[in-house]
C-alpha positions in Angstrom: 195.3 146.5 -147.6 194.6 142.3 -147.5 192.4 143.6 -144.0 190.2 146.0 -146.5 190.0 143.7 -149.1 189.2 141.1 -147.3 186.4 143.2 -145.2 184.9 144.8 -148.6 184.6 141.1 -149.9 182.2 140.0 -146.6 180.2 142.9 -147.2 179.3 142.4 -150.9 178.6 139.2 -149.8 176.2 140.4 -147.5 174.7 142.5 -150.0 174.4 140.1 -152.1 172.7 137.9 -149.9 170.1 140.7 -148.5 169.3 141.2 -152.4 168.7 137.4 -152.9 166.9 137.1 -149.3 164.3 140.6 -151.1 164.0 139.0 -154.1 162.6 135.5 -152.8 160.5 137.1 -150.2 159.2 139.6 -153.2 158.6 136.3 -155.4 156.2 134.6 -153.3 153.0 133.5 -153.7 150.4 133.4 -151.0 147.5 131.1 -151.8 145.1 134.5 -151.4 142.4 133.4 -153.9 141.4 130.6 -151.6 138.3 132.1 -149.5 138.8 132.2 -145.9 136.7 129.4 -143.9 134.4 131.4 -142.3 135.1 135.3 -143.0 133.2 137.7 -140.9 129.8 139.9 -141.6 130.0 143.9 -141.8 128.5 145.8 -139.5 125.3 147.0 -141.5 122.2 148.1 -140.7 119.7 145.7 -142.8 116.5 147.1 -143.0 114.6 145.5 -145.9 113.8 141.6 -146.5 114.1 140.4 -150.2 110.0 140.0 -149.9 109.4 143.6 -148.8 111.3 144.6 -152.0 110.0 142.6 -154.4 106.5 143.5 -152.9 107.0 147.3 -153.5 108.0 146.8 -157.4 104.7 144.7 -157.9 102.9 147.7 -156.2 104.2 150.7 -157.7 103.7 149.0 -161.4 100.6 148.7 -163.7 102.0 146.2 -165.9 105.5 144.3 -166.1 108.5 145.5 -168.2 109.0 148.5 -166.3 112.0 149.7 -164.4 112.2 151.4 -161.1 114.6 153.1 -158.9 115.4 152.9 -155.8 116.0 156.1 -154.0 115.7 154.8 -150.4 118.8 153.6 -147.9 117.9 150.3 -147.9 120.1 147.0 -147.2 119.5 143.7 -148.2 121.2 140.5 -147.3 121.3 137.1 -148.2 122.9 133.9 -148.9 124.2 133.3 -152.4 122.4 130.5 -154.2 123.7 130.4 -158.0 127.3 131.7 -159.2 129.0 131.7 -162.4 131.0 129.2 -161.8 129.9 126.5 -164.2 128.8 129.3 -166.5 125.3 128.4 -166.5 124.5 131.6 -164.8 126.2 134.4 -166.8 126.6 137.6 -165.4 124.0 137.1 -162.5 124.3 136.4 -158.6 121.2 134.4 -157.4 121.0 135.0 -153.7 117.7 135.1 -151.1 116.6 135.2 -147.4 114.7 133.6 -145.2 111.4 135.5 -147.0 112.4 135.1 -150.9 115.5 135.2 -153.4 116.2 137.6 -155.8 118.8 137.8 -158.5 121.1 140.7 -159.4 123.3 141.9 -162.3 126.4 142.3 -162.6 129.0 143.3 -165.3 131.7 141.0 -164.1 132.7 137.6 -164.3 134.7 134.8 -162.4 132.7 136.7 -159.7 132.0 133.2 -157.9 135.8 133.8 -156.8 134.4 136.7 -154.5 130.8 135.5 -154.1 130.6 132.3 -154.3 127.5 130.2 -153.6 127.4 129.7 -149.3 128.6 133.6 -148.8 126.7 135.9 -147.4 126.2 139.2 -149.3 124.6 142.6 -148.2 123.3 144.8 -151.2 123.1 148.7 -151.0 120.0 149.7 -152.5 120.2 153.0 -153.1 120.7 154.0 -156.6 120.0 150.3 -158.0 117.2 150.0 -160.2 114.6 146.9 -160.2 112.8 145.1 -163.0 111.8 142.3 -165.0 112.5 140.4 -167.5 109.6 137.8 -168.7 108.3 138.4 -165.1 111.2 137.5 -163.7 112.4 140.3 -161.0 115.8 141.6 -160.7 118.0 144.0 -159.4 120.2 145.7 -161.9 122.7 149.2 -162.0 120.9 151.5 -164.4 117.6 151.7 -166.9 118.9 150.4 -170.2 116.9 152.1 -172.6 118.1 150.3 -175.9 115.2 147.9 -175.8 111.9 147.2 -177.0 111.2 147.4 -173.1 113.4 148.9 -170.7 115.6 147.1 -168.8 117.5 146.5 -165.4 121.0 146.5 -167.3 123.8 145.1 -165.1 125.9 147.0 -162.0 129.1 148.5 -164.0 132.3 146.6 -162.9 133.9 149.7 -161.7 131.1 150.4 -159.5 130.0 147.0 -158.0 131.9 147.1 -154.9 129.9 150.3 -154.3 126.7 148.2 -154.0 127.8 144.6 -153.2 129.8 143.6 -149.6 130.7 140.2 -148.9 130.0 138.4 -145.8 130.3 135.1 -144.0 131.3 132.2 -146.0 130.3 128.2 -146.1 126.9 128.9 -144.6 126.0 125.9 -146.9 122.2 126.8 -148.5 119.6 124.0 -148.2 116.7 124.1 -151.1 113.2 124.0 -149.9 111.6 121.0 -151.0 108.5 121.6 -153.3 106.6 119.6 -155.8 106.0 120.9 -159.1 102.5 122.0 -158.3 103.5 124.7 -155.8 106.0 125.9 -158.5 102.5 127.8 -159.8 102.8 130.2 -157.4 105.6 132.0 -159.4 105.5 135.3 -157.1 106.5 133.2 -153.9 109.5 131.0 -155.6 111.0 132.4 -158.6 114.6 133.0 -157.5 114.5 130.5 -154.9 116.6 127.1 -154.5 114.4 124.4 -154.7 114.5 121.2 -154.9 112.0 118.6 -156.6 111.6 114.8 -155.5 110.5 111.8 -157.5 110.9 113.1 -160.6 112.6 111.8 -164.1 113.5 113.7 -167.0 110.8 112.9 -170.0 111.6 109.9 -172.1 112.6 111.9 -175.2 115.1 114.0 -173.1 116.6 111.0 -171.3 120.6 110.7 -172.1 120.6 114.1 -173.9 123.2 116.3 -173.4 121.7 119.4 -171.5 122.2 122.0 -173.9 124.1 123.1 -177.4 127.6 123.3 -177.1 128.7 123.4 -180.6 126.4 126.4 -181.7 126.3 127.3 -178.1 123.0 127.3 -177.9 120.9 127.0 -174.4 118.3 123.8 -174.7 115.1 123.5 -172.8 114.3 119.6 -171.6 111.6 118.6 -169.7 111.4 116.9 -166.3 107.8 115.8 -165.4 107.0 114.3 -161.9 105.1 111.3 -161.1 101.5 113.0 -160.6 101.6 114.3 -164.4 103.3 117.7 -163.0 106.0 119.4 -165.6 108.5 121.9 -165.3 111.3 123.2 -168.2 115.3 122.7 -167.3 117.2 125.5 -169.2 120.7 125.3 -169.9 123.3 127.1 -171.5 125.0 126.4 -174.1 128.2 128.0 -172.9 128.2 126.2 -169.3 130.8 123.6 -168.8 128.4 121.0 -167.9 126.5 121.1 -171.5 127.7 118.0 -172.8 126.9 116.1 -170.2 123.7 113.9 -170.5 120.4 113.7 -168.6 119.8 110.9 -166.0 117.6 108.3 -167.0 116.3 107.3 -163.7 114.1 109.1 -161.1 114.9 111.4 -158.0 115.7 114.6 -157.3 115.9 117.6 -158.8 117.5 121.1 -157.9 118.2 124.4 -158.5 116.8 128.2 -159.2 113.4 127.9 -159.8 112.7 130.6 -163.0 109.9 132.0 -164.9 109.9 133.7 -168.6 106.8 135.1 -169.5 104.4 131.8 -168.3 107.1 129.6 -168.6 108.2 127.8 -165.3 112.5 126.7 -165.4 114.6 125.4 -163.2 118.2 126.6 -163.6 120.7 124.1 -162.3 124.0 125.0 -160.7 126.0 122.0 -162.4 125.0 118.2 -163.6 125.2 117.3 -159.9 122.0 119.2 -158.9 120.1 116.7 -161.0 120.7 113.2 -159.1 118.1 110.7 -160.6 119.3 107.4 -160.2 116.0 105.3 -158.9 113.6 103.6 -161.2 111.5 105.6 -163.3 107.9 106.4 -161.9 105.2 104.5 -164.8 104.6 107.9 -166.1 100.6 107.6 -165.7 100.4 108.7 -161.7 102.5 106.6 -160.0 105.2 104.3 -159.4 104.6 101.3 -161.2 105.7 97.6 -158.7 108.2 95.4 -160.0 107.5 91.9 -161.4 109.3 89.5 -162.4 109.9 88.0 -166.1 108.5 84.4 -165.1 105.2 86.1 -163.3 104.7 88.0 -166.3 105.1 84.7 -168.8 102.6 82.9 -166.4 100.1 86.0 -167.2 99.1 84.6 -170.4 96.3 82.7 -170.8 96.6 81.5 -174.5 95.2 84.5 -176.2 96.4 87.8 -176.4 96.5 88.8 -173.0 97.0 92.4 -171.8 98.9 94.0 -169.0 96.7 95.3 -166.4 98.9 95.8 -163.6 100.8 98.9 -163.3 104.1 97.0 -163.9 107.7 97.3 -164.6 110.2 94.2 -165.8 113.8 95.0 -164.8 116.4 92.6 -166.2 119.9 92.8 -168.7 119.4 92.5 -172.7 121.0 89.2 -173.8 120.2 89.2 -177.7 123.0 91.6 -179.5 121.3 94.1 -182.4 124.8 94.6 -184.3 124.6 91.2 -185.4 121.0 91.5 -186.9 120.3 87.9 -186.0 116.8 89.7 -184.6 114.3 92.2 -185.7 115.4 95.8 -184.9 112.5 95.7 -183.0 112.7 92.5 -181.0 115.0 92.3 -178.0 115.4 89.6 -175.4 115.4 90.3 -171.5 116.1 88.3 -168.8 116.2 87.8 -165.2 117.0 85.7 -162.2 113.4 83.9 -162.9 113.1 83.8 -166.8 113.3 85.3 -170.0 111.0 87.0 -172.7 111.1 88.7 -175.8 109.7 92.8 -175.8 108.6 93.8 -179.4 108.8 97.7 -179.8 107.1 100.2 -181.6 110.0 100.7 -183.6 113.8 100.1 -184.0 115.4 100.0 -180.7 119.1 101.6 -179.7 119.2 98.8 -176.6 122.7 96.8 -176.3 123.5 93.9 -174.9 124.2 93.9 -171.4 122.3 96.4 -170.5 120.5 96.7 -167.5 117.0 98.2 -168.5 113.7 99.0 -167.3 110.7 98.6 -169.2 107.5 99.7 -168.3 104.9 96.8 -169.1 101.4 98.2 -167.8 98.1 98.2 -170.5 100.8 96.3 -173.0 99.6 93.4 -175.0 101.3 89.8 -174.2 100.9 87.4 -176.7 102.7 84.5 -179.3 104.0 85.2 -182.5 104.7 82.5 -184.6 104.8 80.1 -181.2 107.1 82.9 -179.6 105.5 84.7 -176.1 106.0 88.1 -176.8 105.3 91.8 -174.6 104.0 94.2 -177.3 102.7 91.5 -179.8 100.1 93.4 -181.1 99.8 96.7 -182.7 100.9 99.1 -180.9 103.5 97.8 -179.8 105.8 98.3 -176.8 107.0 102.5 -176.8 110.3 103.1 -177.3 110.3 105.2 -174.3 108.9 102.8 -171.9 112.4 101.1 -171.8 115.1 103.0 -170.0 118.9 102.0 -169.8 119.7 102.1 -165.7 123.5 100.4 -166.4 125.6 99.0 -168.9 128.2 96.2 -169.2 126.1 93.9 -167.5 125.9 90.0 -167.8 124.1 86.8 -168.3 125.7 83.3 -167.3 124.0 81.1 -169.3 122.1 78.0 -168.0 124.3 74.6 -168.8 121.9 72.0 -170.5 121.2 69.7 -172.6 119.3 69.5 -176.1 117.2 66.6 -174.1 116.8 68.7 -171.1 115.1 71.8 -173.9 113.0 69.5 -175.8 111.5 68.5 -172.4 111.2 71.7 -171.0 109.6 73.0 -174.1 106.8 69.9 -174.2 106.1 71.0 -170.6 106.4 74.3 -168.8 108.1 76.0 -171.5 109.8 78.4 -168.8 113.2 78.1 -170.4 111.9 80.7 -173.6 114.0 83.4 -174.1 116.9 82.6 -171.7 120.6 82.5 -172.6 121.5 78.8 -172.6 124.4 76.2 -173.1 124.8 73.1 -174.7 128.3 71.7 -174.0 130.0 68.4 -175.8 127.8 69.3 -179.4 128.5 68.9 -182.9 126.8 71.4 -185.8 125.3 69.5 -189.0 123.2 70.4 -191.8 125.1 72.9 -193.3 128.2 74.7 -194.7 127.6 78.2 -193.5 125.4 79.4 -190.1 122.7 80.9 -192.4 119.2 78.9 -192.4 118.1 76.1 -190.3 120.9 73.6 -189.0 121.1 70.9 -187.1 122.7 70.9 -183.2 123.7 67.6 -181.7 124.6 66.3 -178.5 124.8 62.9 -177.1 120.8 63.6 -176.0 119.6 64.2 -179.0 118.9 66.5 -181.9 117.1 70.2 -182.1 117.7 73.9 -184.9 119.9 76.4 -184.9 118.6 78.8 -186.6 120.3 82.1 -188.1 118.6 84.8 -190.2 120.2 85.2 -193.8 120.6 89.2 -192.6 122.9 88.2 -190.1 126.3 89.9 -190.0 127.9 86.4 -189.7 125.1 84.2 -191.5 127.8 83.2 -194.4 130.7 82.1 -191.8 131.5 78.8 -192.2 130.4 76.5 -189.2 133.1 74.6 -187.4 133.6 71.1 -187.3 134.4 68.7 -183.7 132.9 68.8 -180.7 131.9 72.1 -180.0 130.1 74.2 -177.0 126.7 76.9 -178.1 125.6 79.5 -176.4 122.4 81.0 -177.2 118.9 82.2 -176.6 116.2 79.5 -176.6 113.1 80.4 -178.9 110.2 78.9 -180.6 109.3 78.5 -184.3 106.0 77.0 -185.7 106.7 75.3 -188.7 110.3 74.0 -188.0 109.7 70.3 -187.9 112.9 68.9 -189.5 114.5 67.2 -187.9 113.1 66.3 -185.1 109.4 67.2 -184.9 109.8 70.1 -182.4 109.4 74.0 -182.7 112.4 74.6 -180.4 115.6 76.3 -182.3 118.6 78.2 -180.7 119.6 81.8 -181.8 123.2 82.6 -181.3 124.2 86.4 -181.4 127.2 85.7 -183.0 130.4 83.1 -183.8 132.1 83.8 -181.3 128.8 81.9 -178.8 130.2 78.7 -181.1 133.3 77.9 -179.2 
């Protein structure tokens, strides 16, 4: 009896164990929706290039807007260009050959898990209908009728896998490298990836985020190249790059090249396809040459001199526009060689310690009030012609003495505009920083002078021996004491330390 009970104790044992042993086998979870590396093609007959095709729909129709079907046992195949994986291409599968690409709908999404971009794909024509929409020609599952025009609606999800085979993966599609101008041959590039050197985003859709995402709206922006050429980049408001903003700089562009009606688009695959970090081209042909801040001061000749070099100054802000210590239009610049002050056309958004770029050619160089200024006279310096490159930048100021100024201001003058120091200095003349008041070092005397719209014009100076950072500029009329135009513009207390 023990012997039995014993024997029936192992063998529920057993069981149990054989149960535990199913159930953690039937548990697991394979990694399966990881493509495989390289996947292999069917063995299909293709017969048709994307060309061909697209060829016979512009000769069997009059006009666009019309819908064909295909009747014949034809196979495509090509490399997949665009997916829906950042959502910027919804419900569409941009593939192409080595003749053209074409685009096909489909009534699925999270199809880049199956198809995504580097996979090859072979399509079976028969039964698919081919149109346009706004010119642009694609494959679709049926003739949607619902329309002021009738349409190529997309492949029904049931029946997708009817048309659609998957091939190869990571074949790894290279754009074909274009300029803007060959983008007017719509016919040979629509639904092709492209890709577009030396060119910039336009000024006014620089650091913009690339479409709507709060009313989800798509947003065109415009990227122009440096010969004058211009091309639209659409982008959804539903993709999950929306937010993200433009470059500022210049490079390249890519992505699908589109057309709607006569309309020319790029569509790109994520924010990575636009990679513009270079200086800007001058906008007027060409890529203007760099010059420095101190070649640009030596430029003027006493009168209102202008620009005529095509010419770019690249250097960090050092005056601060929260503390209103400056007109909203003034900024100062510097550079390893020197400094200057750049008068806009109109309040600037620029912050200190930023790296910028501003594009100087045909602009007016000139004093105001004793003060060498870029954009003195009317009009001004554009808004746009500055662009921010980086940010968090600084300036070490230069460690002299109120002496050391005066004489450089009596003879080349070439400290105007830069971030300086006075160490070992004591502040008279005054309770508050507002107005004209008195810095003194053991070399002598010169003004500090703060606007009465300063954010900290009514803070109280301190008393001692104190050190002064700030930006060395010129003032006719300020004579007392001593007789010299030189003052010092601090960007706020905390430069008093």
């Amino acid at each position: 009896m023990n012997n039995l009970l014993h024997t029936s104790k192992k063998l529920l044992v057993l069981a149990l164990l054989a149960m535990i042993s199913i159930n953690f086998v039937s548990c697991r979870k394979d990694d399966f929706d990881e493509p495989p590396l390289n996947g292999a093609d069917p063995n299909l007959n293709v017969n048709m290039t994307i060309d061909s095709l697209k060829k016979i729909y512009r000769d069997s129709i009059i006009v666009f807007n019309k819908v064909i079907t295909i009747n014949n046992d034809w196979i495509i195949s090509g490399v997949v260009t665009a997916d829906d994986k950042s959502g910027n291409f919804y419900k569409t599968m941009v593939f192409e050959d080595a003749t053209a690409g074409i685009a096909i709908r489909l009534d699925q999404t999270e199809f880049h898990t199956k198809y995504p971009v580097g996979r090859r794909v072979f399509i079976k024509l028969k039964g698919l209908v081919m149109g346009d929409y706004g010119n642009l020609i694609q494959l679709g599952g049926y003739v949607d009728n619902t329309g002021t025009f009738p349409e190529a609606a997309p492949i029904p999800l049931s029946l997708v896998d009817n048309y659609i085979i998957g091939g190869a993966y990571n074949l790894n599609p290279q754009p074909a490298k274009v300029t803007i101008l060959d983008l007017s041959n719509t016919d040979k590039w629509q639904n092709r990836f492209v890709e577009i050197q030396n060119c910039e985003f336009s000024p006014a859709d620089t650091n913009q985020p690339y479409a709507d995402a709060v009313l989800f709206q798509s947003v065109n922006r415009i990227v122009n190249d440096c010969n004058g050429g211009s091309v639209i980049v659409r982008t959804s408001g539903y993709c999950n790059f929306a937010t993200k903003k433009t470059p500022t700089g210049k490079g390249t562009l890519k992505g699908i090249f589109s057309i709607f009606s006569s309309d020319k688009q790029m569509i790109v695959r994520d924010e990575f396809d636009a990679k513009m970090d270079s200086l800007r081209c001058n906008g007027a042909g060409g890529p203007a040459s760099l010059i420095n801040i101190s070649d640009v001061r030596n430029l003027f000749t006493g009168s209102t001199t202008a620009v005529n070099s095509n010419v770019y100054i690249l250097g960090v802000v050092t005056s601060d526009r929260n503390t209103s210590n400056l007109n909203s239009k003034n900024l100062f610049i510097q550079d390893a060689t020197g400094g200057i002050c750049v008068r806009f056309a109109a309040n600037h958004t620029f912050n200190i310690g930023d790296s910028l770029s501003i594009n100087i050619a045909g602009q007016s160089l000139g004093e105001f009030s004793g003060l060498l200024q870029l954009g003195t006279s009317t009009p001004n310096v554009p808004l746009a012609n500055g662009v921010v490159l980086a940010t968090g930048k600084t300036v070490t100021p230069q460690v002299v003495t109120v002496a050391q100024i005066l004489a450089n201001m009596a003879g080349t003058d070439s400290w105007e505009s830069s971030l300086l120091k006075i160490t070992n200095a004591t502040i008279s003349g005054g309770a508050t920083f507002a107005g004209s008041i008195q810095i003194n070092d053991a070399s002598g005397v010169m003004t500090m002078y703060t606007a009465s719209a300063a954010t900290f014009s009514g803070t109280a100076v301190p008393s001692g021996t104190v050190s002064i950072t700030g930006i060395l500029s010129d003032f006719t009329g300020t004579v007392t004491p001593p007789n010299t135009n030189a003052q010092l513009l601090i960007r706020g207390v905390s430069d008093v330390q």
